[in-house]
C-alpha positions, 0 to 999 in steps of 0.5 A: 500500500505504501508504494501507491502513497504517490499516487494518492496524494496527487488524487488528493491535491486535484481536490484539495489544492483549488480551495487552499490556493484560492482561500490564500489568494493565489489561485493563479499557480493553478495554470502553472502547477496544471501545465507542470503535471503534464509535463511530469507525466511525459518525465515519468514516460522516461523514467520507466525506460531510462531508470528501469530499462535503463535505455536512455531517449533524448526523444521524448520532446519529439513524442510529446510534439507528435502526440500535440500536433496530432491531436491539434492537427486532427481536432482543427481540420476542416472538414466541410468541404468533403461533408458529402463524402460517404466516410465523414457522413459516416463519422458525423452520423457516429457522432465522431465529429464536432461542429464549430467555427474558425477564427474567422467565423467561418463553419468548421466541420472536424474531428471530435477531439476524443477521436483525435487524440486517440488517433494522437496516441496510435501515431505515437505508439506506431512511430516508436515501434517503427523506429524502436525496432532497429534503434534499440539495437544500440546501447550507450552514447549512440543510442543516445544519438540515435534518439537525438537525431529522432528529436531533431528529425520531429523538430525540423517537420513541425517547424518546417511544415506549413501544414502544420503552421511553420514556426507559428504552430497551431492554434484555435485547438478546441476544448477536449471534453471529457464528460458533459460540462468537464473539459480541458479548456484554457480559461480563468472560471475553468483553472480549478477543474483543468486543475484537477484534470490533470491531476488526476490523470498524473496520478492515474499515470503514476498508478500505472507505473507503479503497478508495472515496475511492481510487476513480474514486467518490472523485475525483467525490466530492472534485471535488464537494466543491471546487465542485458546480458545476464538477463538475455540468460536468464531467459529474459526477452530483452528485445521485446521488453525494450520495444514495450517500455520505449513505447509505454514512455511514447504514449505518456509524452503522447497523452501529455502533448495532447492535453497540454495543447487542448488546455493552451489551445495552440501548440508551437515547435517549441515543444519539440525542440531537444532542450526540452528533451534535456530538461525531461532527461534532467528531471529524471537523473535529479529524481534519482533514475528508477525513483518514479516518486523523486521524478514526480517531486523533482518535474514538479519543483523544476517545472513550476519554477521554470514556469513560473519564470524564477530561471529567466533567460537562463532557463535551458542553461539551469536544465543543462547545468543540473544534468552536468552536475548529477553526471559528474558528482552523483550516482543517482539524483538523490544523493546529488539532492541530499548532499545539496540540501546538506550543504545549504543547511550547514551554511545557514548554520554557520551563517547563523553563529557569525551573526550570533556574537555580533548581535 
């Protein structure tokens, strides 16, 4: 039971926090403490591969592109001119298309927002089983480059697509409703349940996890990360349990991207560039690699601040320089976290006693 303790304080905080911050009057950290779980949903994606698997992606920005773009891409597109076609008569008849007008006040005919989404998170899923067949054949440094080439790749199309809105990226994405009156929704009277939306789904997420690295899938998997070989012979299928868990951290950045561009209403390249795939990579080794409760705590101090502008123009260079230093002077990121806290502590005690004989 303790292992879901996580869990259930994220499921928790979706209904406890709203009242708290608007009884304190600071009820505008919502929008950046929701934007932080999706982006410490995609971060705990990586930490199942990197930390259990022990398989490292610098990709995971280009799945959280793939999964916004596509579901933007999909909930935004016209469909009115081809409304006699026999296949969208067909889906408006379902019910899988949604009704609503562009920016210009002109009719728009699209695809509902559940739709695309699910067909967002298929894409993810399909791609990285395309390219994760032959590029988990890596291992060390040139997986790593292997999937950072896979990120730039994503980058340079979203940027260089006019379909797809150039470096101006999409815009007007409709809300995503989730039940009659609940929908992820950019807006100041619906902060609390977007709040809670996302959440919720974090800790859904988490709950996932826990549950797989608890599994008999998650001792394969941390057998493989301690020694491929070793596990290989023991009987462990390591190929296939690779493929899985790099396909598993494609959906959560999937599911991320998605929701986070329906709740924003647009989506631009930003997102896919591979300083995001730094700082998720970062998060993780602060998180203490295979800790998927130190990612959960780490994305959401790191992302928050960052959102909330405390980082400024230095922002990409604070993710950098915290990666560098977990490489070099710790084995895990906790010990980087507790040798850092201890320092500070010792330095606020003798700070403390210098003052004392001067007062």
């Amino acid at each position: 039971m303790r292992r879901y303790a996580p869990a259930l304080v994220c499921a928790l905080c979706a209904f406890l926090l709203p009242p708290l911050l608007a009884a304190t009057k600071t009820a505008y950290l919502l929008t950046q403490l929701t934007m932080s779980a999706y982006y410490v949903l995609a971060s705990l994606g990586l930490c199942a591969l990197m930390g259990y698997a022990g398989q490292i992606s610098l990709g995971q920005a280009g799945f959280f592109a793939i999964g916004a773009y596509a579901s933007s891409f999909l909930s935004t597109l016209n469909l009115t001119k081809l409304a006699a076609s026999p296949i969208v008569r067909l889906l408006d008849l379902t019910g899988l298309l949604s009704r609503g007008s562009d920016l210009y006040g002109a009719p728009l005919l699209s695809l509902s927002p559940w739709l695309a989404f699910l067909a967002a998170i298929l894409l993810a899923a399909a791609i990285a089983a395309l390219i994760g067949t032959p590029v988990l054949r890596l291992k060390g440094h040139y997986l790593a480059m292997a999937t950072l080439g896979f990120g730039l790749v994503i980058e340079r199309i979203v940027r260089g697509s006019k379909i797809l809105g150039g470096a101006d990226g999409l815009s007007n994405v409709p809300p995503f409703t989730i039940l009659p009156g609940l929908a992820v929704a950019g807006g100041r009277s619906a902060r609390a349940a977007n709040f809670a939306i996302a959440w919720i789904v974090l800790a859904l997420g988490l709950l996932a996890l826990v549950n797989l690295v608890s599994s008999r899938a998650g001792r394969a998997l941390r057998a493989l990360h301690d020694g491929e070989e070793a596990a290989g012979a023991m009987g462990v299928d390591t190929a296939r349990y690779k493929l899985n868990v790099f396909i598993i951290g494609a959906v959560y950045a999937a599911i991320a991207g998605a929701l986070l561009t329906h709740y924003n209403g647009s989506i631009g390249p930003g997102e896919a560039n591979v300083m995001k795939s730094v700082r998720y990579v970062a998060i993780v080794a602060v998180g203490g690699m295979a800790n998927l409760t130190g990612t959960l705590v780490a994305g959401l101090a790191l992302n928050f601040l960052s959102l909330r502008g405390v980082f400024g123009r230095f922002d990409d260079a604070v993710f950098g320089l915290i990666l560098i230093a977990v490489m070099l002077f710790a084995e895990d990121g906790q010990r980087l976290l507790r040798s850092s806290l201890g320092a500070l502590t010792a330095a606020r005690g003798r700070a403390g006693r210098r003052k004392g004989p001067q007062a």
